[in-house]
C-alpha positions in Angstrom: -25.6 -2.8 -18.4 -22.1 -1.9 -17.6 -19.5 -4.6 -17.0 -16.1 -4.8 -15.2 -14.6 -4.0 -18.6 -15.8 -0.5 -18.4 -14.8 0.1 -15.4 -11.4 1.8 -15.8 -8.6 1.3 -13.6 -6.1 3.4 -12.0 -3.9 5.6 -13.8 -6.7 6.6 -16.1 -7.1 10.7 -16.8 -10.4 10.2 -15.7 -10.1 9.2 -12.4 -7.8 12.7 -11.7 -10.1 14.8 -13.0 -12.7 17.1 -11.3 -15.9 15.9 -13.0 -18.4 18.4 -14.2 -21.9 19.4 -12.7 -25.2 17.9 -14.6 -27.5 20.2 -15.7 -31.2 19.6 -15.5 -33.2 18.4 -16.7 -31.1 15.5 -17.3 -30.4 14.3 -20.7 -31.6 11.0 -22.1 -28.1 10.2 -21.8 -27.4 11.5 -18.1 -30.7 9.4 -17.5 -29.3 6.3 -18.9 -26.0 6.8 -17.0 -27.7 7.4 -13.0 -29.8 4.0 -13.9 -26.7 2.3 -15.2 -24.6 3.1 -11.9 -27.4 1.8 -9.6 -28.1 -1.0 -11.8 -24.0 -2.0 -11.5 -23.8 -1.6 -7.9 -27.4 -3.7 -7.4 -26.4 -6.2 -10.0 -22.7 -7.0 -8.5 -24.2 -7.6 -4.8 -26.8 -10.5 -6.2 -24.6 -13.6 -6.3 -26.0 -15.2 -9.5 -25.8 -11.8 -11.6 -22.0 -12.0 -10.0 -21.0 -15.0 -11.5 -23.1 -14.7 -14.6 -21.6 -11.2 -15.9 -18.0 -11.7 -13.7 -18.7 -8.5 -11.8 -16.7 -7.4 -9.1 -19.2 -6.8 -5.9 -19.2 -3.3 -5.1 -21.4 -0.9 -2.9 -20.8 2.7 -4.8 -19.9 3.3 -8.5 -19.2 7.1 -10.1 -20.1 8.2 -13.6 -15.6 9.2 -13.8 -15.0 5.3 -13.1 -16.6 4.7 -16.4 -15.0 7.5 -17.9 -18.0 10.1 -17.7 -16.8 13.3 -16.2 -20.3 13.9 -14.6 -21.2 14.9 -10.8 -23.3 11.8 -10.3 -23.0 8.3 -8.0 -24.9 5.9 -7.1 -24.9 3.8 -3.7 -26.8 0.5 -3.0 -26.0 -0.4 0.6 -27.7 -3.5 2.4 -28.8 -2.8 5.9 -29.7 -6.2 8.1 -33.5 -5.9 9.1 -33.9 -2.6 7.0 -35.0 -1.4 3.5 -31.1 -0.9 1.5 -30.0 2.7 1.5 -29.9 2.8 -2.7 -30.0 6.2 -4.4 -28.1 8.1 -7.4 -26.8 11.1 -6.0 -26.5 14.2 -8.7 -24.2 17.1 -7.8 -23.6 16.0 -4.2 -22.3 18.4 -1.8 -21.7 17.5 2.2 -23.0 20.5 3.8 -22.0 19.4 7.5 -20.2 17.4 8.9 -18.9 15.5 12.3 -15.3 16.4 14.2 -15.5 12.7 15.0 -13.5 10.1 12.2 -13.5 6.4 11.4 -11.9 4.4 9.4 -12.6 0.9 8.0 -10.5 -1.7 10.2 -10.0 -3.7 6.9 -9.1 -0.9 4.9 -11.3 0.3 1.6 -12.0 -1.1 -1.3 -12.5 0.2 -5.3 -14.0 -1.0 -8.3 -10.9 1.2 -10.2 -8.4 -0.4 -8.2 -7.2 -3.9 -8.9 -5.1 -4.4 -5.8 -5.0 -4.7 -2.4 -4.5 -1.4 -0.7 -3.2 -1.4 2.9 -3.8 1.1 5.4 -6.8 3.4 7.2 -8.6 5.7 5.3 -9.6 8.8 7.4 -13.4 9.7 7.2 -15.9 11.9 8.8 -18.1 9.5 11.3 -21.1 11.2 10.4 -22.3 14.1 7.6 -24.9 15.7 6.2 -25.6 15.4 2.7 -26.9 17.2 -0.2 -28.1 16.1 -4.0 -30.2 16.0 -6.7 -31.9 13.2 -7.8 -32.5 12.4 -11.6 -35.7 14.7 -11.7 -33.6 17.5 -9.8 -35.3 17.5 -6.9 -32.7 18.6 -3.8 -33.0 15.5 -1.0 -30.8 15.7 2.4 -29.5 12.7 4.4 -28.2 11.9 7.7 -25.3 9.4 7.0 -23.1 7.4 9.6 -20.9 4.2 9.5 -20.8 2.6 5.8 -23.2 4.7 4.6 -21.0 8.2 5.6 -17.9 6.2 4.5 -18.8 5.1 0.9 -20.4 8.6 0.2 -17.1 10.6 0.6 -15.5 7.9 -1.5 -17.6 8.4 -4.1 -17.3 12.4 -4.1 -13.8 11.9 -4.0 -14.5 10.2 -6.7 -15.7 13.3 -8.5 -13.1 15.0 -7.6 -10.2 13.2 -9.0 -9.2 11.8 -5.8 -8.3 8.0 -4.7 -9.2 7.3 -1.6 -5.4 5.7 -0.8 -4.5 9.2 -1.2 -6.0 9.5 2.1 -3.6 6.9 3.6 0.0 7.8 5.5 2.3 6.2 3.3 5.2 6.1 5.7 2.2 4.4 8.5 -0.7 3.0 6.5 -2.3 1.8 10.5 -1.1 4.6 12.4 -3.7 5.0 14.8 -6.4 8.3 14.0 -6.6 10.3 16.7 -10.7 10.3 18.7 -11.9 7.9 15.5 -14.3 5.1 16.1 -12.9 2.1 14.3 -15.6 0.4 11.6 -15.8 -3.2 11.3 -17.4 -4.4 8.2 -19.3 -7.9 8.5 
């Protein structure tokens, strides 16, 4: 199970670094990893776990935020009334993409980052998404809203880049032109 301890934090190499594809079939390791990352990002949104193990709640981890240069994420994203969207994505690509951006009102969040960040984070409103999953099948999604947002945070992610790298340092709120601002509950 990983913990907030292996987590590591900005200004670690790892976290600049392109990551490296996974080759198939995945290694008992690789294996081990995808489970770990969805098992994280499950465990930190059940309260009890929470407190138990002092995990930070988050909705996406990569294999580079616990120092693993590997092309692989995992999202577990609650939906009200729905099934969660919850899948390791291996080798992601985004293989289309909307003109339209948003950007979450309150800013973003990341389990590598140990601050508050001000400031709008530009993202594609909606995209198209390509993967692998850990028996390297290829799956596609639709993605909008959270969903859209947290996946191009994680493939940032792999490829070295924070997403307050994304924000205007001189105007952290300047207003993005034609985006449709998301409000997280």
């Amino acid at each position: 199970m990983i913990l907030m301890d292996q987590i590591v934090r900005e200004g670690h190499p790892a976290l600049r670094k392109r990551a490296e594809e996974v080759k198939f079939p995945l290694s008992a390791e690789d294996l081990k990893l995808s489970e770990e990352l969805l098992e994280y990002v499950k465990n930190s949104q059940d309260p009890d776990l929470n407190e138990k193990y002092g995990l930070r709640p988050g909705i996406g981890l990569a294999a580079p935020q616990v120092n693993e240069s590997k092309r692989m994420f995992a999202l577990h994203i609650p939906e009200k009334g729905k099934e969660p969207i919850s899948f390791v994505a291996i080798n992601p690509k985004i293989v289309s993409h909307s003109v339209e951006l948003t950007y979450i009102t309150s800013g973003e969040g990341c389990l590598s980052v140990d601050r508050d960040v001000e400031g709008y984070v530009p993202r594609y409103a909606r995209i198209t998404v390509k993967a692998k999953d850990v028996e390297g099948k290829e799956f596609k999604k639709r993605l909008k809203g959270l969903p859209a947002i947290a996946f191009q945070h994680e493939l940032d992610h792999l490829n070295g880049i924070m997403f307050y790298d994304h924000i205007d340092p001189k105007m952290p709120y300047k207003e993005i032109p034609d985006a449709i601002p998301f409000e997280r509950d």
